[in-house]
matplotlib code that plots the C-alpha trace (Angstrom):
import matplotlib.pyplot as plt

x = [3.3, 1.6, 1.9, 5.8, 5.7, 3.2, 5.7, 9.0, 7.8, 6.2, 9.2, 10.7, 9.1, 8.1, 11.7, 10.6, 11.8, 10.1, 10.0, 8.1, 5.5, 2.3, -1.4, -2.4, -0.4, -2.4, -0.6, -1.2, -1.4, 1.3, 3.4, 3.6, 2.5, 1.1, -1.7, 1.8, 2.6, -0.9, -0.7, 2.4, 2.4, -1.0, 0.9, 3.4, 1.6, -0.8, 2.4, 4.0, 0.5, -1.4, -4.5, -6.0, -7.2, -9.9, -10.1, -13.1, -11.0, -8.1, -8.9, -10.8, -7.0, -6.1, -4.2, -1.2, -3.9, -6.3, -3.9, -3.4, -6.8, -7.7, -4.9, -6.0, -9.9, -8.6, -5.7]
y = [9.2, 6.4, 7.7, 7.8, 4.3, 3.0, 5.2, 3.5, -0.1, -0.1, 1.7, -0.9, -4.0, -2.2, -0.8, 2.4, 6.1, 6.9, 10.6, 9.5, 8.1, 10.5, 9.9, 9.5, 7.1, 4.5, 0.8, -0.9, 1.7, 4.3, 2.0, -1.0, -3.3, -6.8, -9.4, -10.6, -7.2, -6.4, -9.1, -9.1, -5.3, -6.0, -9.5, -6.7, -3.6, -6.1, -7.1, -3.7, -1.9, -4.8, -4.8, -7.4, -6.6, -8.1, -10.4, -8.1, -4.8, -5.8, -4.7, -1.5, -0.8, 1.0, 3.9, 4.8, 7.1, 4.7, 2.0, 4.9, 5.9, 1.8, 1.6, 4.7, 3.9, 0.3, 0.4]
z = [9.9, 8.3, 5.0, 5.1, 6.2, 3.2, 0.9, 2.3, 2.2, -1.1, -2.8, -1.4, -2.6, -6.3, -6.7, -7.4, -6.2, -3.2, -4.2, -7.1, -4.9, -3.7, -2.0, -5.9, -7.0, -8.3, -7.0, -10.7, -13.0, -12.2, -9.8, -11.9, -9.1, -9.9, -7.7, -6.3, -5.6, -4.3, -1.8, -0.5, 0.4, 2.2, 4.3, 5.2, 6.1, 8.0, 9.9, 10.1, 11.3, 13.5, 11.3, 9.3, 5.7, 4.5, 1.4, -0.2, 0.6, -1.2, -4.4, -3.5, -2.5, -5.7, -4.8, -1.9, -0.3, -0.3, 2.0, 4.1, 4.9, 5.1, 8.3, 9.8, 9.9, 10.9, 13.1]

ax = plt.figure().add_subplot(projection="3d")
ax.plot(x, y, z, "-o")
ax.set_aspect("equal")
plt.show()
């Protein structure tokens, strides 16, 4: 499930609890994640999924149900 796999990986980059993480987290407000942040979980989902995100979509990315629903309309 795509939405497992978005949860793991930015848990894992932010270093937060991945229970703590739901479709409404919001990646800069409640996740504490930065540009850096941002852009590195976007290099690695882009890897991990086979899509390519644009530049322009980036920061319409603002919650964990957002990236999910961007790689399923994409992959």
């Amino acid at each position: 499930m795509i939405f497992d796999t978005v949860k793991s990986m930015i848990a894992k980059q932010l270093k937060v609890d991945e229970a703590s993480i739901t479709r409404e987290s919001r990646l800069i407000e409640d996740l504490k994640a930065d540009s850096a942040n941002v852009m590195v979980m976007v290099m690695d989902l882009e890897d991990q999924f086979g899509i390519m995100v644009e530049d322009d979509q980036i920061m319409k990315l603002r919650t964990v149900g957002d990236v999910v629903d961007y790689i399923e309309k994409n992959q």
